[in-house]
C-alpha positions in Angstrom: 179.6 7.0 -125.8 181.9 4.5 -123.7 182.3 4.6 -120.2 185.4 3.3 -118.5 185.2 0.7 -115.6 186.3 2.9 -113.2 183.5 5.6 -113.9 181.0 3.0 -113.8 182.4 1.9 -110.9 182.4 5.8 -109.4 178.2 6.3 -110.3 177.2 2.8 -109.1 179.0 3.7 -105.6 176.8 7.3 -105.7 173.5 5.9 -106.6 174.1 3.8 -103.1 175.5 6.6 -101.2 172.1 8.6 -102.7 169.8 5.9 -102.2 170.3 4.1 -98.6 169.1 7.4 -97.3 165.8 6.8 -98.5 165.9 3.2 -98.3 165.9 3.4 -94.1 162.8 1.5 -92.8 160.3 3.6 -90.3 159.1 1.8 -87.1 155.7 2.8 -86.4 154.8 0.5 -83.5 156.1 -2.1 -81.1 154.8 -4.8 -83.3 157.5 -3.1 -86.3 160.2 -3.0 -83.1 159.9 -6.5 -82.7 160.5 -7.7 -86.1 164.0 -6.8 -85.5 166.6 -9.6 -84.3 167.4 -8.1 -81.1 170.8 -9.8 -79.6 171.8 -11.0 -83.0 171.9 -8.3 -85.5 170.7 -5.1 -83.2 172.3 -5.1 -80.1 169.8 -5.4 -76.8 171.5 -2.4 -75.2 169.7 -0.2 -78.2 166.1 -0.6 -76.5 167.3 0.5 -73.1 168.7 3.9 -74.9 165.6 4.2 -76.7 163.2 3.4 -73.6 165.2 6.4 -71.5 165.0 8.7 -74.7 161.2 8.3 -75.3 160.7 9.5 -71.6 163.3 11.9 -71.5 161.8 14.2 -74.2 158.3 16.0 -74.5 156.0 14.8 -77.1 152.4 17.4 -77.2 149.3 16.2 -78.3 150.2 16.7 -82.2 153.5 14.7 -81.8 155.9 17.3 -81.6 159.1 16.4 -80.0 160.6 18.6 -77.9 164.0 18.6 -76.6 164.3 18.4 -72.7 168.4 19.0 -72.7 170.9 21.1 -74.6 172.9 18.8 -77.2 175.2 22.2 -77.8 176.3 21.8 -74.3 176.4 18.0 -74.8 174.4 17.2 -72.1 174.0 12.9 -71.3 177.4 12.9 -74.1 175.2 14.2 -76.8 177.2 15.7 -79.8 176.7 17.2 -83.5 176.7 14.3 -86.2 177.9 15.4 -89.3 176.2 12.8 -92.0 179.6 12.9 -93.7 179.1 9.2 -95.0 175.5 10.5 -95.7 173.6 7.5 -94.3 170.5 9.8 -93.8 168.8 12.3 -95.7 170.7 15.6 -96.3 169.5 18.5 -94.5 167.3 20.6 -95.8 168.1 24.4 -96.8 166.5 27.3 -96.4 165.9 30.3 -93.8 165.0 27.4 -91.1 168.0 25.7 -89.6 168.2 21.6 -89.3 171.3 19.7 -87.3 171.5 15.8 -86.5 173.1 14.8 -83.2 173.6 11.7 -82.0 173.7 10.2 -77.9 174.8 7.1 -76.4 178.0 6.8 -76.5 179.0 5.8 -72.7 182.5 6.7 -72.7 181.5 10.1 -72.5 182.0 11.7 -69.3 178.9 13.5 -69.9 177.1 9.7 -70.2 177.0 9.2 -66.6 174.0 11.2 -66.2 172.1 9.0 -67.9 169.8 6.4 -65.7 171.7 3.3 -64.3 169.9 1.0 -66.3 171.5 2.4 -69.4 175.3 2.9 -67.7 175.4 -0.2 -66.3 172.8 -2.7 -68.3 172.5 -6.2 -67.3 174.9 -8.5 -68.6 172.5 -9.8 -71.2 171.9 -6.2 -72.2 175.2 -4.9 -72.6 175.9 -3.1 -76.4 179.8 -3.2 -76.4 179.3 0.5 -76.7 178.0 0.1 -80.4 174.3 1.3 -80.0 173.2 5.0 -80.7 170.3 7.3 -81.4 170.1 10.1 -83.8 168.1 12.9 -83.7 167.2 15.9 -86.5 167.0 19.1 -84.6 164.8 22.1 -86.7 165.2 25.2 -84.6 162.0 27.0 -84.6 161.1 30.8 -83.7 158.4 31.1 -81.6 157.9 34.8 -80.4 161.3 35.8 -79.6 162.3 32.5 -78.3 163.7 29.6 -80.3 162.3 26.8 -80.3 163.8 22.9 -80.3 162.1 20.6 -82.3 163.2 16.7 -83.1 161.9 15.8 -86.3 163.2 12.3 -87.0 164.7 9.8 -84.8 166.9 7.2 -85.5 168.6 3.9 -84.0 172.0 2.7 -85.0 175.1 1.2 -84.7 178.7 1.2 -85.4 180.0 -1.5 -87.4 181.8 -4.5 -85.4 185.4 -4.1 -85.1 185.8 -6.8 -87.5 183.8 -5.0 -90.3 187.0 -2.8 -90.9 185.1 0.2 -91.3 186.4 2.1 -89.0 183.9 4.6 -86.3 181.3 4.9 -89.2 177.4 3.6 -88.6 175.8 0.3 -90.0 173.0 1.5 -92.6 171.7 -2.1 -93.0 171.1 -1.7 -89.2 169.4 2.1 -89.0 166.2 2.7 -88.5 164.1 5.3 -87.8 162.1 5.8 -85.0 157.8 7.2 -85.5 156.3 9.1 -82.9 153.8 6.9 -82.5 156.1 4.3 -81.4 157.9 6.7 -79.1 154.6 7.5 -77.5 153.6 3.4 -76.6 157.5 3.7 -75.3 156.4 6.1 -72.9 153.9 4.0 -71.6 156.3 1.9 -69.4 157.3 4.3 -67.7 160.1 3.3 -65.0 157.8 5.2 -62.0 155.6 2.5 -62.0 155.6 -1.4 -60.7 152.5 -2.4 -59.5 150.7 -5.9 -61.1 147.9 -3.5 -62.0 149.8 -1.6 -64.3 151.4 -4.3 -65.3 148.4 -6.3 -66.4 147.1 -3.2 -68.1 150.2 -2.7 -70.6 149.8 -6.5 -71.0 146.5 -6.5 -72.2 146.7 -3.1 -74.3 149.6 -4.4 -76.3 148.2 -8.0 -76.9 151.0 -10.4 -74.7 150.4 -13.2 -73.9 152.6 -13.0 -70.6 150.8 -14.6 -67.6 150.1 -13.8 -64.4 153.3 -15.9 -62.6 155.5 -14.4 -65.7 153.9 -10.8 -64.8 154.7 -11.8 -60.9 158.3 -12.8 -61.8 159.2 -9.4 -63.9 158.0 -7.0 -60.9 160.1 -9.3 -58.7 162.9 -9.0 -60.8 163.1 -5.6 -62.0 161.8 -3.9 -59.3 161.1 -0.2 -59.9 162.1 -1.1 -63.4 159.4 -3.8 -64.1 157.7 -1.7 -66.8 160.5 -1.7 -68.4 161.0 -5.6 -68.2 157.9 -6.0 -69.5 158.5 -3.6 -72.4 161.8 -5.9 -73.5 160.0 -9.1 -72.5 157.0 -8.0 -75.6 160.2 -7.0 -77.4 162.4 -9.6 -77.3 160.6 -12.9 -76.3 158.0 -12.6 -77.5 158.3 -12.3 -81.7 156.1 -10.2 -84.0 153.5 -12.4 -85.7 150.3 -10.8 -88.0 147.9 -13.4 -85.9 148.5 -13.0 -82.5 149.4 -16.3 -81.1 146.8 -18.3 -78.8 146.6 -16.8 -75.3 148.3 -18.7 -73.1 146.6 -17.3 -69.9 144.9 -20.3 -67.6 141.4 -19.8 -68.0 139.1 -20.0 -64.9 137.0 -22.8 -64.3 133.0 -22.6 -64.8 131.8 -20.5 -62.3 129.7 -22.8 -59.9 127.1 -22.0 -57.6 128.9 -22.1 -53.7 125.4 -22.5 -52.2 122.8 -24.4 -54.1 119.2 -24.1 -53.9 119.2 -26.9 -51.1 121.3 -29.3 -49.2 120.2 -32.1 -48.5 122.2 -34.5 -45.8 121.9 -38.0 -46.3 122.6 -40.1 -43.3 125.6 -43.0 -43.5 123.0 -45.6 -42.4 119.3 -46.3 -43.9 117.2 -43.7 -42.1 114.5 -45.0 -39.5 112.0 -42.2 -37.8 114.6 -40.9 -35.7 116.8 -40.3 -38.5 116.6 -36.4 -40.2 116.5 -35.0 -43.5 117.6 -31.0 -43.5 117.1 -29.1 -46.0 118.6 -25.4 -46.4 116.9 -23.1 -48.7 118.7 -19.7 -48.6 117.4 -16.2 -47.9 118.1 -14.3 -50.8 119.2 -15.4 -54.6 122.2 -15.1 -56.3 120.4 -13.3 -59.6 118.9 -10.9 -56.6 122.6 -9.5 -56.1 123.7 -6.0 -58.0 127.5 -6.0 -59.3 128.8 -3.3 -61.2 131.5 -0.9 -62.2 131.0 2.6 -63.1 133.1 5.8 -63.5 134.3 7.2 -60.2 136.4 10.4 -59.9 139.9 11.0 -61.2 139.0 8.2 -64.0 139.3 5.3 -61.6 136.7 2.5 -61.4 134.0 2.7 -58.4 132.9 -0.6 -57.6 129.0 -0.9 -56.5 127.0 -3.9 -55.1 123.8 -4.1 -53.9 121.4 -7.3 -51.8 124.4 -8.5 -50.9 123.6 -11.9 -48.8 125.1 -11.1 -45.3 123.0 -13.1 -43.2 124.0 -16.1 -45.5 127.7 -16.0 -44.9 128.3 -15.7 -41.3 132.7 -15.1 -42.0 132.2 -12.0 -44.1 132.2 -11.3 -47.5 134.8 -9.4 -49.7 134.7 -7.7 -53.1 137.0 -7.7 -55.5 138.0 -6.0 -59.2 139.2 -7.9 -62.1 140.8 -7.1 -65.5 138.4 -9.2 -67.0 135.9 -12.0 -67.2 139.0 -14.2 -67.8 140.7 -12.7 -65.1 142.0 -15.0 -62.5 144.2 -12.1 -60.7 142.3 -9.5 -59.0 143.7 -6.0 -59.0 142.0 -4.6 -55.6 139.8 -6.2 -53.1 138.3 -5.2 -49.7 135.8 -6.6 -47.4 132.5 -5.6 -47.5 131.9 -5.6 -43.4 128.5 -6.2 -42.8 126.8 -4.1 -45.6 124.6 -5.0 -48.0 125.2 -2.5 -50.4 127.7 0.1 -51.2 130.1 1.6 -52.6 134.3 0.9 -53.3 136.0 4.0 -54.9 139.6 2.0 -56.1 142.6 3.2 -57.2 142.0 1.2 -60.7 142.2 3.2 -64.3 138.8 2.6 -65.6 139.4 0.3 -68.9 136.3 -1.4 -70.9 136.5 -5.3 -69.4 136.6 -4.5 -65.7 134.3 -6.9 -63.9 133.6 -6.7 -60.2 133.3 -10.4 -58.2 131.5 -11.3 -54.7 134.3 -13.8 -52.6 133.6 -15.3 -49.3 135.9 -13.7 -46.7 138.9 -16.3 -45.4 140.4 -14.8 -42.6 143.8 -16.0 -41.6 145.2 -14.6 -38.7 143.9 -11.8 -36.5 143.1 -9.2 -38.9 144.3 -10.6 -41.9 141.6 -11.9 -44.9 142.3 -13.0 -47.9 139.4 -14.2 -51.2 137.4 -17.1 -50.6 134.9 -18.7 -52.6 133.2 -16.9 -55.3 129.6 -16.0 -54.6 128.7 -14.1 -57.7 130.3 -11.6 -60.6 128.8 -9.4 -61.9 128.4 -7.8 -66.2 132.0 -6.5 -67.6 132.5 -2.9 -68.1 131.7 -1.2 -71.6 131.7 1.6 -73.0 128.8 3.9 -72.4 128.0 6.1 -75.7 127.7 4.3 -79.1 128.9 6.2 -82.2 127.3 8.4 -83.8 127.5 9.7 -87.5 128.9 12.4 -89.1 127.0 14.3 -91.0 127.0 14.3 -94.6 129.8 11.6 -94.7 130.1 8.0 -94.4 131.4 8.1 -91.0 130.9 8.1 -87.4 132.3 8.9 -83.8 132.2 7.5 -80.9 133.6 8.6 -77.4 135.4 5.7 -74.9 137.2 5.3 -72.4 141.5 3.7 -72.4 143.4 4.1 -68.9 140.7 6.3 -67.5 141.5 8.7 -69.8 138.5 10.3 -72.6 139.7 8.6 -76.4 137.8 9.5 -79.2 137.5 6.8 -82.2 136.5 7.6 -86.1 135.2 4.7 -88.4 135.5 5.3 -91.7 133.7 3.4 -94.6 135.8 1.8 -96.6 134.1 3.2 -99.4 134.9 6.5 -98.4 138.4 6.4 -100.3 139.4 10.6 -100.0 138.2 11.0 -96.6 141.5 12.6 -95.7 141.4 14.9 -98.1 137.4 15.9 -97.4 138.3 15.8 -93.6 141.8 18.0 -94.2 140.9 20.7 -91.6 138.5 18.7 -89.6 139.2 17.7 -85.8 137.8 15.9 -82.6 137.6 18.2 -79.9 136.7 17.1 -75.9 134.3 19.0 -73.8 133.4 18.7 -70.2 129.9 19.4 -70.8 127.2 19.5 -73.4 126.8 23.0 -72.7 130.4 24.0 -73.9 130.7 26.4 -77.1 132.5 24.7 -80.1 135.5 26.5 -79.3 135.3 26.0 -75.1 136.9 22.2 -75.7 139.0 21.5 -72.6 142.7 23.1 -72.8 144.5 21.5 -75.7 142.1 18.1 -75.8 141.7 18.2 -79.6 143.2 16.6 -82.2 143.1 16.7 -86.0 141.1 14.2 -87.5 143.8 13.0 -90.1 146.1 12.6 -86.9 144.2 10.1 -85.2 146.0 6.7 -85.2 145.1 3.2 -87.5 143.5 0.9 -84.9 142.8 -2.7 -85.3 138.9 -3.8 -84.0 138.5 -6.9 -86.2 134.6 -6.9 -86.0 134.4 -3.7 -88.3 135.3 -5.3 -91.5 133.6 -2.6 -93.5 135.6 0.5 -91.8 138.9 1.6 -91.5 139.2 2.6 -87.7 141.2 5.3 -85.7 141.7 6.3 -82.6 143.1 9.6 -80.1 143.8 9.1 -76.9 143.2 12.8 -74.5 145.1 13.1 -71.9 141.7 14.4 -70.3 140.1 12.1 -67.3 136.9 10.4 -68.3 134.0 11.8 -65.9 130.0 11.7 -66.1 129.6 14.4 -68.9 132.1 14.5 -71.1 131.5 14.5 -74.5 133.7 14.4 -77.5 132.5 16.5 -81.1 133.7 16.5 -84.8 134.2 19.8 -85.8 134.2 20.3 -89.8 136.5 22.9 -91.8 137.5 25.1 -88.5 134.1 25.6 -86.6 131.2 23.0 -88.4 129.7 20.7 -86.1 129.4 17.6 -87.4 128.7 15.0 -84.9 128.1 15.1 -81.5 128.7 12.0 -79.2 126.2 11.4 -76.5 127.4 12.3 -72.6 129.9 9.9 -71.3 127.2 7.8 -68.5 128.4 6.9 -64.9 
C-alpha cells in the first residue's frame, strides 16, 4: 500500500500530539527543581507561583492534595483549561469526574489576591506574565459532600511572543510537579525568619550557604527569608550528584582557656625576692556535664552540671549549636551563678545539636555577649537503634527531624519484592508502650510503601526510607510496624530523654 506525503505527514504530527503527553518529566525533589535553567529557559517568576501554591493547598499525611479555594469561582484568576492542544494526558472517563485548571495569569483581576511577592516580584523575578501552574481536579464523594482533590500538578509557560504560536503552552518547558516536592516546598514557609530556622533548612537540604550568606538573606528578604533561601538552593546553587565541598569556615581546634598551670616568668633573671606562681584550678574540664536532651513541645533542653563558677569570676554563659562544626550559636543564656541546671530553649530538637560552656563578656550595663570557650559537650543522636522486622530482611528504627517523631525502614538490598510482601503493611506512632495496635496517635501512620527514598551513604547494603509524623517527639514514644492490617512486626524501643 502507498501512502501519500501528506498522510505521512498527518500520523507523524499525531504520534507527537499523542506522545509529548507522556513524555513530560516529574520533579520529585528540589535536587530534580534545580536541574532546570531557571532565568534562561524557565522563567524565575515560576518558583515564586509554585512556592505560594505549595502553601496555599492542604497536603494529609498520604499526600492528598486538597484544594483550599474554588477555581469554579475563579478565585486568585484561576480558570478551566481545556487541553485542546493536548499537551497533557487526556482525562480520564468514567462515573468520577476529572477537570485541569490552570492559575497565574496576573492580569486577572482576580490575581491580586495572591501574596505580593508573586504580584509584584523583584525585578530579577519578573515572568513577563508567561509562567503558570496546572492542576487536575478529581471530584470525589465523601458522605454527601464532594470532595476536591488535585492529582497532578504542573509548571508551564506560554511560548515567547516571538515563537508565533500564539496563547498556547511550551511542552518542552512543562513539568509536573510530585508531592513530595510540594511538601519540602512547604517547608519555607514565609511565617518564619529567624537564623535558626534558617540554618535548619540549610542543613536538611545539603547547602552550602554560610553563615554571613544566611545573615544577608534574612536581612534582605525580611519576613520572606525562607523563601530567599528556597530560590538561593534553587537558583545559585546548581544540582550536582556529589554534593560540592562545604564551604562553611570550620572552627579552630578547641583549646584549653585555662591550662593545668601558669606559670609567670619574671622579665629579669629571678633572685630570692623574685616569685614563681603557679595556678592549679579547682575543678577539671573532663569534670563538667554538657548535654542535650528532649524537652517538651520537641524543643531541645540544654543541661550542665560541675560547672566551674568559682574559676571564672565574670560569669559564664551556655550556649546551643547546630553542630560540632557550628560556629553560630542558635540560643544562649548565662548561667548566673549555678553550677548545674537546666535551659528549656526554643530550639527544634535535630540529631547534631551540641551544647558549649563560654566565658561571659559583658559589655555594657546588662548587656553579655559569648566569651571564650570553656568546654562542649557530646552532639545529640538519636536514642533507639533499629530494630528488625520479623520474618523479613528488614528493620525500623524511630528518630527524631524538626522535633517532630520520623520513622525510617532499611531494606536489604536483597530483599527485591519487599513492596509487594509489605503491600498492606504500615508504621504506626504511639505515645506509649502501653497503646493497643490500633490506639496509634490520631492519624500518625503511614503505609510502609509510602515512606520516602532517603540517602544515608553508610548503609551501602540497604535501600533506606523515611516518614516524617507531624507528632512531637517526647520521652515515650514509640513507633511499630504493623503487618497485613493488625500483625506486629517490630517494635522500636521508647524514644529516651
Amino acid at each position: 500500500m502507498k501512502f501519500t506525503g501528506g498522510f505521512q505527514s498527518s500520523c507523524l504530527a499525531l504520534l507527537l500530539i499523542l506522545s509529548s503527553a507522556s513524555a513530560v518529566q516529574v520533579l520529585q525533589n528540589i535536587n530534580d527543581l534545580k536541574k532546570l535553567n531557571f532565568g534562561s529557559t524557565v522563567p524565575k517568576h515560576s518558583l515564586l507561583l509554585l512556592h505560594w501554591f505549595a502553601n496555599e493547598v492542604n497536603i494529609d499525611n498520604n499526600n492528598i492534595i486538597s484544594l483550599t479555594f474554588n477555581p469554579d469561582q475563579g478565585d486568585y484568576g484561576s480558570h478551566h483549561y481545556g487541553n485542546y492542544e493536548r499537551m497533557l494526558d487526556q482525562l480520564p472517563l468514567g462515573n468520577i469526574r476529572y477537570r485541569y485548571f490552570t492559575v497565574g495569569n496576573l492580569n486577572q483581576e482576580a490575581s491580586s489576591d495572591l501574596p505580593p511577592y508573586v504580584v509584584h516580584p523583584r525585578i530579577e523575578y519578573e515572568g513577563r506574565n508567561r509562567d503558570r501552574i496546572i492542576f487536575r481536579v478529581r471530584e470525589q464523594n465523601v458522605g454527601r459532600q464532594v470532595r476536591n482533590v488535585i492529582d497532578r500538578v504542573y509548571i508551564t509557560q506560554h511560548f515567547e511572543t516571538s515563537d508565533n504560536q500564539g496563547t498556547r503552552y511550551d511542552p518542552v518547558n512543562t513539568y509536573q510537579v510530585a508531592s513530595r516536592l510540594l511538601r519540602q516546598i512547604r517547608q519555607f514557609s514565609v511565617n518564619e525568619n529567624d537564623l535558626n530556622t534558617l540554618t535548619n533548612l540549610r542543613d536538611q537540604f545539603r547547602s552550602n550557604a554560610d553563615y554571613s550568606q544566611l545573615r544577608m538573606i534574612r536581612n534582605s528578604w525580611g519576613d520572606l527569608a525562607c523563601l530567599g533561601l528556597f530560590l538561593f538552593i534553587v537558583i545559585q546553587e546548581k544540582y550536582s550528584s556529589n554534593q560540592q565541598p562545604d564551604n562553611r569556615r570550620q572552627p579552630s581546634t578547641k583549646r584549653k582557656t585555662q591550662p593545668d598551670y601558669v606559670v609567670n616568668i619574671p622579665e629579669v633573671r629571678p633572685n630570692r625576692h623574685s616569685e614563681v606562681s603557679i595556678r592549679i584550678p579547682q575543678i577539671q574540664c573532663d569534670d563538667i556535664t554538657l548535654k542535650v536532651v528532649t524537652g517538651s513541645g520537641g524543643k531541645a533542653r540544654i543541661i550542665w552540671k560541675k560547672a566551674p563558677v568559682d574559676d571564672y569570676r565574670g560569669g559564664m554563659m551556655i550556649a546551643l549549636y547546630s553542630n560540632n562544626v557550628g560556629e553560630e550559636p542558635l540560643t544562649y543564656k548565662s548561667t548566673g551563678n549555678a553550677r548545674s541546671g537546666f535551659y528549656d530553649t526554643s530550639v527544634l530538637l535535630n540529631e547534631g545539636l551540641q551544647v558549649r560552656l563560654h566565658e561571659r563578656t559583658k559589655l555594657c550595663c546588662f548587656w553579655s555577649r559569648l566569651g571564650e570557650e570553656i568546654n562542649r559537650g557530646p552532639e545529640f543522636k538519636n536514642s533507639t537503634a533499629a530494630v528488625s522486622i520479623t520474618g523479613y530482611k528488614a528493620s525500623l528504627q524511630l528518630f527524631v527531624k524538626d522535633g517532630k517523631a520520623c520513622a525510617r525502614l532499611y531494606v536489604k538490598t536483597s530483599f527485591i519484592d519487599w513492596m509487594l510482601k509489605f503491600k498492606d503493611s504500615w508504621v504506626g506512632f504511639y505515645s506509649s508502650e502501653d497503646k493497643g495496635t490500633r490506639n496509634y496517635e490520631w492519624w500518625q501512620w503511614q503505609w510502609a510503601q509510602k515512606f520516602d527514598r532517603a540517602d544515608l551513604r553508610d548503609c551501602p547494603d540497604s535501600f533506606v526510607f523515611e516518614y516524617h509524623s507531624s507528632m512531637k517527639i517526647a520521652p515515650g514514644v514509640q513507633a511499630r510496624f504493623i503487618f497485613n492490617g493488625d500483625v506486629e512486626k517490630a517494635r522500636t524501643p521508647c524514644w529516651k530523654e
